[in-house]
Backbone as CSV, one residue per row, in Angstrom:
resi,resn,N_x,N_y,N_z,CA_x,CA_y,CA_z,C_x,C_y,C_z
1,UNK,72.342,-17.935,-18.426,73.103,-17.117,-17.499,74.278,-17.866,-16.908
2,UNK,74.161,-19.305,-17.098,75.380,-20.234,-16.481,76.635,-20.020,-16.551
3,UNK,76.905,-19.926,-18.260,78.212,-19.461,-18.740,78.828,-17.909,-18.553
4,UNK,77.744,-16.814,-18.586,77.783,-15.534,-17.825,78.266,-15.307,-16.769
5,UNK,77.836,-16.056,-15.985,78.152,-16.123,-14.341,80.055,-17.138,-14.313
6,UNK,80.297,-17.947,-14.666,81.499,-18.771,-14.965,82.600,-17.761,-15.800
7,UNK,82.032,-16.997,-17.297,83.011,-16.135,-17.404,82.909,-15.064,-16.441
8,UNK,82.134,-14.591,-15.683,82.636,-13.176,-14.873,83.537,-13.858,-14.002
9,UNK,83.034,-14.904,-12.815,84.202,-15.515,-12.548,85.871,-15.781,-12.539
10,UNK,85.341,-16.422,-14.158,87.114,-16.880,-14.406,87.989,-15.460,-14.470
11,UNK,87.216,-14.484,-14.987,87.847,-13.459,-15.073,88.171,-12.497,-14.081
12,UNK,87.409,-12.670,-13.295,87.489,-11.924,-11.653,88.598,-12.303,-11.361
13,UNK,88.866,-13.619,-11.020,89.980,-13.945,-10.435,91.309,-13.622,-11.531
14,UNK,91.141,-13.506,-12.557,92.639,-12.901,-13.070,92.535,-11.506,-13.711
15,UNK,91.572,-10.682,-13.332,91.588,-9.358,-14.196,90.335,-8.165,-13.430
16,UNK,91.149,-8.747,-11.737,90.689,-7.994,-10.593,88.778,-7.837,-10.822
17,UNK,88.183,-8.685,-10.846,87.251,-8.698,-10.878,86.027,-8.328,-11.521
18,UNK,86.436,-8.208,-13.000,85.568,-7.770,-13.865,84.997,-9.213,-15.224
19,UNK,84.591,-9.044,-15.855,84.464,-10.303,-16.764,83.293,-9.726,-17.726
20,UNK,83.162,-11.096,-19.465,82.909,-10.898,-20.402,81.009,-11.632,-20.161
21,UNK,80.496,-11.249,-20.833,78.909,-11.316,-21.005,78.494,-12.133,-22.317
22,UNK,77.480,-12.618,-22.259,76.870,-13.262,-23.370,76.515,-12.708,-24.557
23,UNK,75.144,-13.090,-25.375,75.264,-12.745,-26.167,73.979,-11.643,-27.013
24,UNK,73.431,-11.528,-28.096,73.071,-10.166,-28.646,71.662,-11.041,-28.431
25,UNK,70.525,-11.772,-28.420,69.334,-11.644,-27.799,69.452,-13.521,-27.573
26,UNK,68.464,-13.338,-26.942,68.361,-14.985,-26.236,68.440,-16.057,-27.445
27,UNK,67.512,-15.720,-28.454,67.642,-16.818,-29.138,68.792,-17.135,-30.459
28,UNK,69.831,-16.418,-29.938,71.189,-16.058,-30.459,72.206,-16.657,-29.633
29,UNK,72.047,-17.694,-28.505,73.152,-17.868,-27.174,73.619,-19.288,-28.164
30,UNK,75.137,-18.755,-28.247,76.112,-19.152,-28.843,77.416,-19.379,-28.358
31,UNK,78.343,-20.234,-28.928,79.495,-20.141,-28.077,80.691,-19.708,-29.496
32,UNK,79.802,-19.096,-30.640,81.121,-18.808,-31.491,82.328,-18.105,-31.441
33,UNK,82.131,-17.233,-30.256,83.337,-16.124,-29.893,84.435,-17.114,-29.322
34,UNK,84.025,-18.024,-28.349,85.106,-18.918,-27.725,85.619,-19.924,-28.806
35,UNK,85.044,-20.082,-30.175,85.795,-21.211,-31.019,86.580,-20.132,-32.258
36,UNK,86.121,-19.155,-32.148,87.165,-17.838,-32.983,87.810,-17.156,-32.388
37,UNK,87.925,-17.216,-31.150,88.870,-15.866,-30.211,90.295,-16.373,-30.534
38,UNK,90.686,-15.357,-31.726,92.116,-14.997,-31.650,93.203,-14.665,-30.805
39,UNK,92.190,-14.501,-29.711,93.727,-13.858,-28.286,93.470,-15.344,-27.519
40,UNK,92.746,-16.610,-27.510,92.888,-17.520,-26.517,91.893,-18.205,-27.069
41,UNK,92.713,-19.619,-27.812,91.606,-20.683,-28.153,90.864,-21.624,-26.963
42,UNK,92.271,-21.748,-26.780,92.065,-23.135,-25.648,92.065,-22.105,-24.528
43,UNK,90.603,-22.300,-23.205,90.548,-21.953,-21.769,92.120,-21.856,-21.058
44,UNK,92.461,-21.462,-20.477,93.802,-21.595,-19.560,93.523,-22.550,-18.189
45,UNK,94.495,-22.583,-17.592,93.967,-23.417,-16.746,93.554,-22.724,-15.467
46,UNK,94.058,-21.647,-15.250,93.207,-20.904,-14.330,91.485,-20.812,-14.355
47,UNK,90.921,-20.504,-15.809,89.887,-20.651,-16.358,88.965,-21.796,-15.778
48,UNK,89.632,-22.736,-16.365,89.627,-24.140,-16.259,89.132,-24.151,-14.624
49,UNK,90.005,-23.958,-13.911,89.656,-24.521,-12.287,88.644,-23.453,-11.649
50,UNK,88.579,-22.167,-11.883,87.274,-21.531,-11.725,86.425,-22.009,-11.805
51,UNK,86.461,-22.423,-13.291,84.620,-22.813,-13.852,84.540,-24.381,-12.700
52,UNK,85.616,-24.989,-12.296,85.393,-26.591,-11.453,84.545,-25.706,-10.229
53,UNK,85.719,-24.652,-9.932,85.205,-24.580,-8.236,83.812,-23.902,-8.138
54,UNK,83.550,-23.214,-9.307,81.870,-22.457,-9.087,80.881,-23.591,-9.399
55,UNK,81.362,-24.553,-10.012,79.830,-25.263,-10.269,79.967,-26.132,-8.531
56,UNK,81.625,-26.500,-7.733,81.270,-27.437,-6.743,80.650,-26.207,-5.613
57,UNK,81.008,-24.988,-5.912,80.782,-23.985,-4.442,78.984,-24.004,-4.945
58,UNK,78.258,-23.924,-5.844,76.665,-24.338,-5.652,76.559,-25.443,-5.425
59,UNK,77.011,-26.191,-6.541,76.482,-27.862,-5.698,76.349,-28.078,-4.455
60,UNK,77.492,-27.423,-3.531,77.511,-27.738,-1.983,76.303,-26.570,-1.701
61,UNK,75.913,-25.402,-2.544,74.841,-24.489,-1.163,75.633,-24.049,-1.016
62,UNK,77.066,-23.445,-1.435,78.121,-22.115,-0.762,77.944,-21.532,-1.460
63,UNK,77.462,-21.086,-2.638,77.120,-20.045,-3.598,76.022,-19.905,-3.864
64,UNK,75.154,-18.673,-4.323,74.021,-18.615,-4.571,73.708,-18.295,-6.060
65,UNK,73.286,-18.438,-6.695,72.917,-18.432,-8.335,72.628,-17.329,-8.152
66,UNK,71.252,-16.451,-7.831,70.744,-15.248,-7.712,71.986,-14.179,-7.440
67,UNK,72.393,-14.821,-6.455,73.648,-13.622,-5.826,74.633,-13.049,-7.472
68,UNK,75.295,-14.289,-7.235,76.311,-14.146,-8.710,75.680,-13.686,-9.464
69,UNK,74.400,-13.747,-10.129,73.382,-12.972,-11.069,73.860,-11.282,-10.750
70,UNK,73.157,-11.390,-9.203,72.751,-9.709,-9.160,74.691,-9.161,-9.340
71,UNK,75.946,-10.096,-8.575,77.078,-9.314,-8.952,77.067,-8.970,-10.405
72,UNK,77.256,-10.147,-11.327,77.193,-9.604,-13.021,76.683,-8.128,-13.213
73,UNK,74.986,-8.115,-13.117,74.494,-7.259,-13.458,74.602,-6.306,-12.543
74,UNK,75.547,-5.741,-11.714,76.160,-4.859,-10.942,77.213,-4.184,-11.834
75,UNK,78.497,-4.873,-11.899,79.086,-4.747,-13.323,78.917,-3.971,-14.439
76,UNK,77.697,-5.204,-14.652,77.334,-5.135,-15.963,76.716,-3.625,-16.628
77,UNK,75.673,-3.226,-15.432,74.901,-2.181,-15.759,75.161,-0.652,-14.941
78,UNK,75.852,-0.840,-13.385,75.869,-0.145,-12.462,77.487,0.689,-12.500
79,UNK,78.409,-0.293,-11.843,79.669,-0.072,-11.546,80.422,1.052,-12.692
80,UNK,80.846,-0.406,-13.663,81.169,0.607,-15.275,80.595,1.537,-16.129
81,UNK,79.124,0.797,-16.667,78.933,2.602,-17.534,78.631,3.571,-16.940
82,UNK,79.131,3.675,-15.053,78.477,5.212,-14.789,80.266,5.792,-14.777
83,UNK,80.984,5.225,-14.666,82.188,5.983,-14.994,82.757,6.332,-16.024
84,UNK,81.902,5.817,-17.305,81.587,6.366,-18.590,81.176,7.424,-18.394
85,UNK,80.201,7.501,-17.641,79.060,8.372,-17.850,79.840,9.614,-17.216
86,UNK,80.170,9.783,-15.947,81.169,10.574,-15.520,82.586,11.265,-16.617
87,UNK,82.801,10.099,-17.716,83.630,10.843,-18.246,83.106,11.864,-19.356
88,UNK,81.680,11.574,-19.835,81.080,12.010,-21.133,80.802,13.601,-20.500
89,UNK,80.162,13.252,-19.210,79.810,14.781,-18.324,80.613,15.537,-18.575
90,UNK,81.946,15.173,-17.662,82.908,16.060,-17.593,83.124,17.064,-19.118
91,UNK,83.435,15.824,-19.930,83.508,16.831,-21.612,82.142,17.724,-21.760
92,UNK,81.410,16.926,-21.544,80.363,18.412,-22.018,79.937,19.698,-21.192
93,UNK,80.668,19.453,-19.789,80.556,20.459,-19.141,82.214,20.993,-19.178
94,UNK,83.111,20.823,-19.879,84.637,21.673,-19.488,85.326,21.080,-21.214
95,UNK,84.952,22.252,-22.074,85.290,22.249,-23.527,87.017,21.868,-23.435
96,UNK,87.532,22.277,-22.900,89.221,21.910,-22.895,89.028,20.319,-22.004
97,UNK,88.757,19.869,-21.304,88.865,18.349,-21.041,88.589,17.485,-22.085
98,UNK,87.502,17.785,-22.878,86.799,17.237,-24.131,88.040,17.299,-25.086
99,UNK,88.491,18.434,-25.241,89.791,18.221,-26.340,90.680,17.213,-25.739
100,UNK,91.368,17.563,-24.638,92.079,16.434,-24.282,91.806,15.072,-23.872
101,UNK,90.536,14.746,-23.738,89.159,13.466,-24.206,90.388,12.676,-25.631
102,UNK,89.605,13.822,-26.628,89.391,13.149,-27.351,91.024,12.947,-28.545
103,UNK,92.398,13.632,-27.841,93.440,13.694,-27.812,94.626,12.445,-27.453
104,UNK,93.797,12.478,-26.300,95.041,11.617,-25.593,93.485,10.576,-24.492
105,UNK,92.844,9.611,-24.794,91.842,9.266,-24.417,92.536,8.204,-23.231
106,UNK,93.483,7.780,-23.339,94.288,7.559,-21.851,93.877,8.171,-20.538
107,UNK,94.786,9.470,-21.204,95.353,9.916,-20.193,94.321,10.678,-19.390
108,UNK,93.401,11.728,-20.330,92.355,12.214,-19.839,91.464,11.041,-19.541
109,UNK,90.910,10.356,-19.030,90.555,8.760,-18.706,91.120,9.076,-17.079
110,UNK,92.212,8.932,-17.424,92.692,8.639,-16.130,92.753,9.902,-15.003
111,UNK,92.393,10.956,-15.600,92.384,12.214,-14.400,91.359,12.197,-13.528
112,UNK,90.149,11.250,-14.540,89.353,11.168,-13.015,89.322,9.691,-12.239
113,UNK,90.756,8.700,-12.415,90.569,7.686,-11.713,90.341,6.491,-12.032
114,UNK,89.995,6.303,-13.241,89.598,5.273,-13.802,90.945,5.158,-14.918
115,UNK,90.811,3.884,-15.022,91.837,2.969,-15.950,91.895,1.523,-15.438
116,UNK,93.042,0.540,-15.958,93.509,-0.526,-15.988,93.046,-1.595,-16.956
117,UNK,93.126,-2.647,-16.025,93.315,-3.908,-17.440,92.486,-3.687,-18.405
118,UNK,91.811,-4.002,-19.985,91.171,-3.939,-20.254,91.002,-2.394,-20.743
119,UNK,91.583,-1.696,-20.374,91.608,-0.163,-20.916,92.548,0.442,-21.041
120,UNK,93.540,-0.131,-21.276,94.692,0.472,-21.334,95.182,1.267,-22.222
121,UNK,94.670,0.832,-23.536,94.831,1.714,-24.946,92.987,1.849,-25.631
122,UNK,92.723,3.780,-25.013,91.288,3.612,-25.338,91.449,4.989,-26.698
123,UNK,90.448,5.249,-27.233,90.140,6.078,-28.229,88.757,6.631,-28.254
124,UNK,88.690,7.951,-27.870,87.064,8.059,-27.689,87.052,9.125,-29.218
125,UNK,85.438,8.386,-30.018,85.053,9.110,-31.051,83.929,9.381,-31.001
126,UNK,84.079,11.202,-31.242,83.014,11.854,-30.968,81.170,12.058,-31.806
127,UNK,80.190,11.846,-31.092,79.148,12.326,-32.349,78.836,13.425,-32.867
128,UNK,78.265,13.676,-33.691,77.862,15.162,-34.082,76.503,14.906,-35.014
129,UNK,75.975,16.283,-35.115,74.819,16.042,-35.964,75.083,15.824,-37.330
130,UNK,75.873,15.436,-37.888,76.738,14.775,-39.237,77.173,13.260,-38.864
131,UNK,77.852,12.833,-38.036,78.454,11.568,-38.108,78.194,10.505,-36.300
132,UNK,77.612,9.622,-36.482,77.710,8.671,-35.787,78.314,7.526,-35.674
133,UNK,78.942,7.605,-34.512,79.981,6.158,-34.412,79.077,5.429,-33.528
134,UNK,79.672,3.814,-33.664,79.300,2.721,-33.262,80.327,1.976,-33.090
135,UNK,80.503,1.210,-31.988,81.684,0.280,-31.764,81.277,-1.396,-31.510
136,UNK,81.884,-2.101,-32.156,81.939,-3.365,-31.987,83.571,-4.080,-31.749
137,UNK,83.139,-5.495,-32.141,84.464,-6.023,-31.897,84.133,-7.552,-32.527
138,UNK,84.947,-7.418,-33.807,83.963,-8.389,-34.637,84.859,-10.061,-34.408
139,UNK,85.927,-9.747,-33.646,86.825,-10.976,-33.295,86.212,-11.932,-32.233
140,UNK,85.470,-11.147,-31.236,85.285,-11.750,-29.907,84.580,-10.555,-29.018
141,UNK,85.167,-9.951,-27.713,84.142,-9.290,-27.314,85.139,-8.164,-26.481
142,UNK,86.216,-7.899,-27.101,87.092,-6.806,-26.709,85.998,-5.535,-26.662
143,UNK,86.434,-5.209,-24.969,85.562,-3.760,-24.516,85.915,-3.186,-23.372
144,UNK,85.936,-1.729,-23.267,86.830,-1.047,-22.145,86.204,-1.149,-20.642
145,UNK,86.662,-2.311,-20.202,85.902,-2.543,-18.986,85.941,-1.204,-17.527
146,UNK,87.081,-0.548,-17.713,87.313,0.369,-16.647,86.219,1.700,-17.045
147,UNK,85.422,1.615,-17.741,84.915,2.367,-18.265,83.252,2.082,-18.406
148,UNK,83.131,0.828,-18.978,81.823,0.235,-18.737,81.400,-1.314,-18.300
149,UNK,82.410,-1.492,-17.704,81.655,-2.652,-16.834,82.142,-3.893,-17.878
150,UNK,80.929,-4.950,-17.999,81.098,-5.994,-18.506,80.270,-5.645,-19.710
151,UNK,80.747,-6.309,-20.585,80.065,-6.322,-22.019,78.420,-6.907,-22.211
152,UNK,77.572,-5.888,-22.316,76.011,-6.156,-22.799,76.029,-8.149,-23.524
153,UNK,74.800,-8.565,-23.172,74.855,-10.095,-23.598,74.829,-9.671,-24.838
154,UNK,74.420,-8.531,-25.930,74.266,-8.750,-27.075,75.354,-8.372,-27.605
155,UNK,76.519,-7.915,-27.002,77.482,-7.276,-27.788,78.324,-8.414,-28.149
156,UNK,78.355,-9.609,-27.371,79.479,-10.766,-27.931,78.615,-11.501,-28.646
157,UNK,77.615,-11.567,-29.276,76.403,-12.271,-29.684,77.089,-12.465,-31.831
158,UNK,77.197,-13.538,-32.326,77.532,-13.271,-33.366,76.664,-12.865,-34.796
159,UNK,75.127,-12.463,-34.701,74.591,-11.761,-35.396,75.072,-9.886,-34.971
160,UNK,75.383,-9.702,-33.919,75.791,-8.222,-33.737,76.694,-8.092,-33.833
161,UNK,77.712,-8.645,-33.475,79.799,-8.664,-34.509,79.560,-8.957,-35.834
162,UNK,79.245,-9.379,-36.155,79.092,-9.740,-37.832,78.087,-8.670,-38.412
163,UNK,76.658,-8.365,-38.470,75.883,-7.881,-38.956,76.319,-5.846,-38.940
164,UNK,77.339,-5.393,-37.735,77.160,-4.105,-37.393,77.999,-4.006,-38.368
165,UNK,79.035,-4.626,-39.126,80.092,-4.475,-39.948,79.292,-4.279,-41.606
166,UNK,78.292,-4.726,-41.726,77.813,-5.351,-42.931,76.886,-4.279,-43.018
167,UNK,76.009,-4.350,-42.179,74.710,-4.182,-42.125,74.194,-2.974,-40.838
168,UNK,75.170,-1.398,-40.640,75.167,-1.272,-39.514,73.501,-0.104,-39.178
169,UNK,73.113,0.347,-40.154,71.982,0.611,-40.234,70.806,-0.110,-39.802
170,UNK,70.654,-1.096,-39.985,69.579,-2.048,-39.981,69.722,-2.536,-38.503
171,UNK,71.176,-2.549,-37.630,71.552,-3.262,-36.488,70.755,-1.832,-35.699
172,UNK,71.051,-0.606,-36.060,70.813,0.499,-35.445,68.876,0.170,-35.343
173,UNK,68.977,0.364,-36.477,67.064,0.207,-36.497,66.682,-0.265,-35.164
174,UNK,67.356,-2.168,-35.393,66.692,-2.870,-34.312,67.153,-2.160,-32.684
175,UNK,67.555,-1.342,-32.268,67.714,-1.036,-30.986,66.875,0.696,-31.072
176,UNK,65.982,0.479,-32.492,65.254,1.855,-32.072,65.693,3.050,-32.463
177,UNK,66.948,3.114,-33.498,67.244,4.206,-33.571,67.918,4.449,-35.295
178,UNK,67.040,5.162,-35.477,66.794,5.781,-37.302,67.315,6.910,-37.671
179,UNK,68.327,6.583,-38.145,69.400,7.794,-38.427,69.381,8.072,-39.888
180,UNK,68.895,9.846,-40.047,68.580,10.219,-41.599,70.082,10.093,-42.288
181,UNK,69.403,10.197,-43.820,70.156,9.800,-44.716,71.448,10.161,-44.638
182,UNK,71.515,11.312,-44.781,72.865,12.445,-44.446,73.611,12.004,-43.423
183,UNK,73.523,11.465,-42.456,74.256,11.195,-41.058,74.926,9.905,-41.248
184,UNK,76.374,10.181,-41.267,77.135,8.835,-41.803,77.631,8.237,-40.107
185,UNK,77.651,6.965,-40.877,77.889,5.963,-39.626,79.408,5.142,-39.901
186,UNK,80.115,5.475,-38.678,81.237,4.856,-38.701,81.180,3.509,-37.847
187,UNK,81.872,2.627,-37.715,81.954,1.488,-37.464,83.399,1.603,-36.955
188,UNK,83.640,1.228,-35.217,84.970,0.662,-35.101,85.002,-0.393,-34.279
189,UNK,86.301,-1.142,-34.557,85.811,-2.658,-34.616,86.944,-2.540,-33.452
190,UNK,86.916,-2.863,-32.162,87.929,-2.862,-30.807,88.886,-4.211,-30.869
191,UNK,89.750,-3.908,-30.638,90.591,-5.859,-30.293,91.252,-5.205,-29.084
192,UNK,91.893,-6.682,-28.679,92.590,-6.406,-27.618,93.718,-5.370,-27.664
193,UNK,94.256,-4.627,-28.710,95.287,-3.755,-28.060,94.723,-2.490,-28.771
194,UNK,93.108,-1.905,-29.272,92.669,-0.626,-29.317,91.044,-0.866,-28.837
195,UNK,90.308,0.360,-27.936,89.203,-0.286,-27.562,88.591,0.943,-27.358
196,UNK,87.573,1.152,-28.476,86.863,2.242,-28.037,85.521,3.091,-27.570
197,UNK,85.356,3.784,-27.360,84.523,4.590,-26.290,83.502,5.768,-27.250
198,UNK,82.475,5.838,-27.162,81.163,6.680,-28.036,81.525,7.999,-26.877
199,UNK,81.737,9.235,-27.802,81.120,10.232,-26.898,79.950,10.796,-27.230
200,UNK,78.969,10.257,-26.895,77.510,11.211,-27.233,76.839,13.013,-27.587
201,UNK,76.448,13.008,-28.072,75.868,14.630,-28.523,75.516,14.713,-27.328
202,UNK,75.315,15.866,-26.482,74.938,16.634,-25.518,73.611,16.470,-25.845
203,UNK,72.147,15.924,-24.689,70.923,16.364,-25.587,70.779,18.077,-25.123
204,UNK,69.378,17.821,-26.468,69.373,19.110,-26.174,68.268,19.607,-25.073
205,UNK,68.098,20.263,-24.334,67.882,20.806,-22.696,68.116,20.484,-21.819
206,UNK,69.813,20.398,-21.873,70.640,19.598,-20.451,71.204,21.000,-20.476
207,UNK,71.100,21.999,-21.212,72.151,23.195,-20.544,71.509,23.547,-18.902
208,UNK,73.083,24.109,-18.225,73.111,24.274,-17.175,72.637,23.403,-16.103
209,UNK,72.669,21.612,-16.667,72.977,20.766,-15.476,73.869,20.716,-15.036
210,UNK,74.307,20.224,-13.487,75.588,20.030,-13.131,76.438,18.407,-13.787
211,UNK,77.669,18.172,-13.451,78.142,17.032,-13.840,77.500,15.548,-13.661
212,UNK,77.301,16.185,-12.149,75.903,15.196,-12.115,74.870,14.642,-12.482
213,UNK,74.067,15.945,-12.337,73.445,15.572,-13.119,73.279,15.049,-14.887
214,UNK,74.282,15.628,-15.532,74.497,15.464,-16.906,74.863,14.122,-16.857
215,UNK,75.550,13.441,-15.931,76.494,11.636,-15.734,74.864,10.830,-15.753
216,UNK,74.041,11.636,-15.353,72.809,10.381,-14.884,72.427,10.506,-16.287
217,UNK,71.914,11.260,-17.176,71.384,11.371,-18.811,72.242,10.082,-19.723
218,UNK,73.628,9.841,-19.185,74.168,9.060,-20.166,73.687,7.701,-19.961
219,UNK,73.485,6.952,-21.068,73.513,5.615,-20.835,74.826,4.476,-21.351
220,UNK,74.760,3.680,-20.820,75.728,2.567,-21.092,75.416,2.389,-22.708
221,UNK,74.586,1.945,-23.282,74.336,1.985,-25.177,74.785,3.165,-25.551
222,UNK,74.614,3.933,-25.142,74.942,5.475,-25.957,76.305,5.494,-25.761
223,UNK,76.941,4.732,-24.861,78.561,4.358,-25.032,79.413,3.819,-25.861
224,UNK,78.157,3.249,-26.173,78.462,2.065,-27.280,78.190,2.552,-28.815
225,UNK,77.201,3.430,-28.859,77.100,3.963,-29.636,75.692,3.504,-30.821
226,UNK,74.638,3.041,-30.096,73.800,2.023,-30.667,72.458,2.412,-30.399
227,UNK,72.313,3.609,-29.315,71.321,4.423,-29.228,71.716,6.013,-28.902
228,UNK,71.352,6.785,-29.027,71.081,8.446,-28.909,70.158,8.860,-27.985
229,UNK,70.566,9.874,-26.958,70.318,10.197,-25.840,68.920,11.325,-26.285
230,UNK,68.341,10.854,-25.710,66.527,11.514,-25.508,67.080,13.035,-25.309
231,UNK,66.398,13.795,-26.065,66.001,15.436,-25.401,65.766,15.288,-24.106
232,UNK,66.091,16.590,-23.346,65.358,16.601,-22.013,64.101,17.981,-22.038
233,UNK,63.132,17.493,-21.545,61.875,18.503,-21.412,62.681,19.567,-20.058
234,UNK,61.931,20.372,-20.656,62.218,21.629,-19.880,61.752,21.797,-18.628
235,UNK,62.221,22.238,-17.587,61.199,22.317,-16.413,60.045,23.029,-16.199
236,UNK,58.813,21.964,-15.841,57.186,22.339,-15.716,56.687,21.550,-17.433
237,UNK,57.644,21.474,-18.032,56.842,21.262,-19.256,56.056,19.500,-19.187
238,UNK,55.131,19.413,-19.910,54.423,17.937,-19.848,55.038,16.665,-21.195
């Protein structure tokens, strides 16, 4: 979690407070994204003096490890994918927003408030009971932060950039989700100047939730495009 906590950091301070995550399961923690990242080999020096001042602000007892933990995973899990989630609602409850979703993924983006660094040029692709998308980013760990937060530890992980390209069936398996033969899987790979966004199938017995309620059904993976949103049971049913 050391380096987790140091990149949210370095990045807070230059990209208003958001930052990049580790990697695709524990016994995968790697630093290959930082010796291949095409947009920045060498740390900057802003970087650089972050990572000095967070290790001296614990050393002294002015920072708390736990704390910085729970900010990440604030981020990580809370902040961003519910304004995903807010945007997936909106489309499935207002058929003309959804067109312009999936049109101009900017701009409709931005009608309800959300945008900036990190999202500036987004593309949302839709599922259907024919085709499933999945997004990676097989350079490093380009991902629309105004949208979902900080990047899952497994998404910068280099068995899941490498393997979803190759192998994206089998990547699907391992997160639980078995997609029949017929149902083709697209793969898009995000960099820094295109970055994109899963819009999920509606499940089925969410008719006549409100936006609200429909925003709480989404999850941050189903953003990503790496799991599929549960049916909902009907009310009274067991």
């Amino acid at each position: 979690m050391q380096s987790t906590r140091r990149d949210f950091l370095t990045t807070a301070a230059t990209a208003a407070g958001a930052a990049a995550a580790g990697e695709l399961t524990a016994s995968a923690q790697d630093h290959e994204h930082e010796r291949g990242h095409s947009h920045q080999v060498v740390p900057s020096d802003m970087a650089l003096r972050v990572k000095s001042l967070e290790s001296l602000l614990v050393e002294k007892g002015l920072v708390d490890r736990a704390a910085l933990d729970a900010l990440v995973d604030t981020y990580e899990n809370k902040v961003g994918p519910r304004n995903g989630a807010q945007v997936v609602a909106r489309a499935w409850a207002d058929p003309a927003y959804k067109q312009r979703l999936l049109a101009d993924a900017d701009k409709a983006i931005g009608e309800l408030g959300f945008g900036g660094q990190q999202g500036e040029h987004m593309v949302v692709v839709e599922n259907t009971p024919r085709v499933h998308n999945m997004v990676v980013c097989t350079l490093c760990s380009c991902y629309p932060w105004p949208v979902l937060g900080l990047p899952p530890v497994w998404y910068k992980s280099a068995p899941y950039r490498s393997r979803s390209v190759i192998d994206p069936r089998g990547v699907l398996r391992e997160f639980g989700l078995e997609l029949p033969d017929d149902v083709e899987v697209r793969v898009w790979d995000s960099t820094a100047e295109l970055r994109y966004l899963v819009l999920p199938e509606r499940p089925v017995g969410a008719e006549g939730l409100s936006e609200t309620e429909l925003a709480a059904l989404v999850t941050r993976d189903s953003l990503i495009g790496v799991t599929k949103l549960r049916p909902q049971r009907e009310e009274g049913q067991a």
